[in-house]
C-alpha positions in Angstrom: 136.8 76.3 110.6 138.6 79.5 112.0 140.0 81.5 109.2 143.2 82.5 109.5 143.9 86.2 109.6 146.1 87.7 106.3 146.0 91.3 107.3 143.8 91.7 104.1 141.5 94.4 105.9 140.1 95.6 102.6 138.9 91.5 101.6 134.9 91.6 100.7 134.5 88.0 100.4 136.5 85.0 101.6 136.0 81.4 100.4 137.7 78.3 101.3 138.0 75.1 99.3 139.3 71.8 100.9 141.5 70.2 98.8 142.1 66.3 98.6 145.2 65.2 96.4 144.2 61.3 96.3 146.4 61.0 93.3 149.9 60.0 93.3 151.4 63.1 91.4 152.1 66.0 93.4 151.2 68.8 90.6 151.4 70.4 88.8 147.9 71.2 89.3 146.0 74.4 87.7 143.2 76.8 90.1 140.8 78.4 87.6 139.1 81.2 88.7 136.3 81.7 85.9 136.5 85.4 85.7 138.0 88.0 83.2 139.2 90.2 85.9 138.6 91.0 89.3 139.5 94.1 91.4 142.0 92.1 93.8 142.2 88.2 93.7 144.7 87.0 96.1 144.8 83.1 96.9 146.6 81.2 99.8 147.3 77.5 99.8 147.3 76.4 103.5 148.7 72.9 104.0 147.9 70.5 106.9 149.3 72.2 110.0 151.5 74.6 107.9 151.8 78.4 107.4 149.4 80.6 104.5 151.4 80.3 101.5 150.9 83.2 99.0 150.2 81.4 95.7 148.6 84.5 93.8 148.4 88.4 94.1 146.1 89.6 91.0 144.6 92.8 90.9 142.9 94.8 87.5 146.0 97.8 87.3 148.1 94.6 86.2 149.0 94.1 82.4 147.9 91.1 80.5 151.2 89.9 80.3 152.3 90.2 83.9 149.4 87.1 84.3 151.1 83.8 85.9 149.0 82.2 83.0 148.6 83.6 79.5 144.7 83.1 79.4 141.8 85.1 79.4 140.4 83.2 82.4 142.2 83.8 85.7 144.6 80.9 86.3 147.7 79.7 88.4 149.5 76.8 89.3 149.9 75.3 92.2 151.3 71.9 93.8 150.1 69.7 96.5 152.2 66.6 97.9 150.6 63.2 96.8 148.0 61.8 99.4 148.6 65.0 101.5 145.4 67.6 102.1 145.1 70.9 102.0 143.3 74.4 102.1 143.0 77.1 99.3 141.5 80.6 100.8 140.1 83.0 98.0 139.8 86.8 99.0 138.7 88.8 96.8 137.0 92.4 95.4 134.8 93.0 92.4 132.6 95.5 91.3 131.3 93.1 88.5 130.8 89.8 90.0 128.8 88.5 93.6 130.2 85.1 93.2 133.5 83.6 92.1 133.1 80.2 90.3 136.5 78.2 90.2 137.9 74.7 89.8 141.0 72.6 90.0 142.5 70.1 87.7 145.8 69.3 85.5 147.1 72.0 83.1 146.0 70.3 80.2 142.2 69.9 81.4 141.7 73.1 82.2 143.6 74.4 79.3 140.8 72.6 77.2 138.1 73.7 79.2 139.2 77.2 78.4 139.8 76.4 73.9 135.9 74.9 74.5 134.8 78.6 76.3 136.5 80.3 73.1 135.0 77.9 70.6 131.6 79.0 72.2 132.3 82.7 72.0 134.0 82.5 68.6 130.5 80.4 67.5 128.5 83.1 69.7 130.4 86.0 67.5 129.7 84.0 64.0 126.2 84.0 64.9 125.8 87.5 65.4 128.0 88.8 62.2 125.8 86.2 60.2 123.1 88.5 61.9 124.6 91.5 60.2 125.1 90.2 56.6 121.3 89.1 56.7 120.3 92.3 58.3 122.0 93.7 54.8 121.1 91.4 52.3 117.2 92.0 53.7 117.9 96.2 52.9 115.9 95.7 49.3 113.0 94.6 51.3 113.1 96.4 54.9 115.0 99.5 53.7 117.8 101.3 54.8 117.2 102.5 57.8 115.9 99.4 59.7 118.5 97.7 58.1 121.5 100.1 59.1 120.0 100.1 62.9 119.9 96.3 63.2 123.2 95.6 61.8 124.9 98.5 64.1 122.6 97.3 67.2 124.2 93.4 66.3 127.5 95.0 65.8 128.1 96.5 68.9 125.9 93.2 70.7 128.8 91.4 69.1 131.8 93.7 70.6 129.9 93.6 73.7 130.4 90.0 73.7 134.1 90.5 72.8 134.9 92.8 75.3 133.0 91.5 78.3 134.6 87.9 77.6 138.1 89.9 77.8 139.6 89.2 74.7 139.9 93.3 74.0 141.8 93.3 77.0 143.8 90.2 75.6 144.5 91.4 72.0 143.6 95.5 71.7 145.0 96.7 75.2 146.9 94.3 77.0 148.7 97.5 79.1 145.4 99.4 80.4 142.8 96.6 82.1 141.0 99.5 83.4 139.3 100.1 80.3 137.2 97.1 80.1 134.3 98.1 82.8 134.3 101.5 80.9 133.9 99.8 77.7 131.2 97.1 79.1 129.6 100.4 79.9 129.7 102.0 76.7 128.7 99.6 75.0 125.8 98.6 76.8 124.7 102.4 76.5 125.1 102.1 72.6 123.2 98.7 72.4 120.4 100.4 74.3 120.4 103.3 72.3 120.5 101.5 69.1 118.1 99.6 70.6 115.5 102.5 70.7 116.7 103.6 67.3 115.7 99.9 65.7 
């Protein structure tokens, strides 16, 4: 299928998805996009012989806030006339991503899938502070220092985690998304240098 032309002459990667509404409800229904943040997202919904239809403009100098949908996880809403078909065309840029997993389904589904993601990382988290605490109770029979360096070497592992999965840009600095890759970086740099340390 030809794709149409946007003008978007900076685009790395465009997908299509051909969309089916076989329901009798004509939306609302929710695109997620399973990514923290991309450079530039912008998706079009193209309906049977119709015009591209702007649906969402995201790029990573935006604020939290200014998100269509409050959630980590890229999101938007879109709506599709009952037993009608349709197009959605992805174009995006990343510098930490070759591949763009999405889905489509009712608010509340995907608003679900997203608490059971959390509940993983939250579990994930838990998992690693537990870490930590036995990293200090075991100090009496390890000592000190390979105590101190696993527990800091788990600590920043855990805000790894926390950062990569975008909640620092959700809670710490919802104004200044640019900070995330930088942090991802440092971190990693810490964990490897702890790392050695241990």
């Amino acid at each position: 299928t030809r794709y149409p032309d946007f003008g978007l002459t900076k685009a790395r990667v465009w997908l299509k998805s051909a969309l089916v509404n076989n329901t009798g409800r004509s939306g609302p229904w929710r695109v997620n996009v399973n990514r923290q943040y991309l450079e530039s997202l912008r998706i079009y919904l193209v309906a049977a012989g119709g015009a591209p239809v702007e649906v969402m403009a995201h790029t990573d100098k935006e604020p939290f806030f200014a998100r269509p949908v409050l959630s980590t996880l890229l999101a938007q809403d879109i709506s599709i006339p009952a037993g009608s078909i349709a197009d959605l065309y992805f174009a995006y840029t990343s510098t930490s991503t070759t591949f763009l997993p999405l889905g489509i389904g009712t608010p509340e589904a995907v608003v679900t899938l997203h608490a059971a993601g959390e509940r993983a990382d939250n579990f994930l988290n838990g998992a690693l502070f537990a870490m930590i605490a036995l990293a200090v109770i075991m100090t009496p029979f390890v000592g000190w220092k390979i105590s101190v360096n696993f527990a800091l070497y788990i600590f920043v592992a855990a805000l790894y985690v926390f950062n990569a999965d975008g909640y620092t840009f959700r809670y710490l600095w919802p104004a200044a998304p640019w900070l995330n890759d930088r942090m991802n970086l440092a971190l990693m740099l810490g964990m490897s240098a702890l790392a050695l340390s241990f």
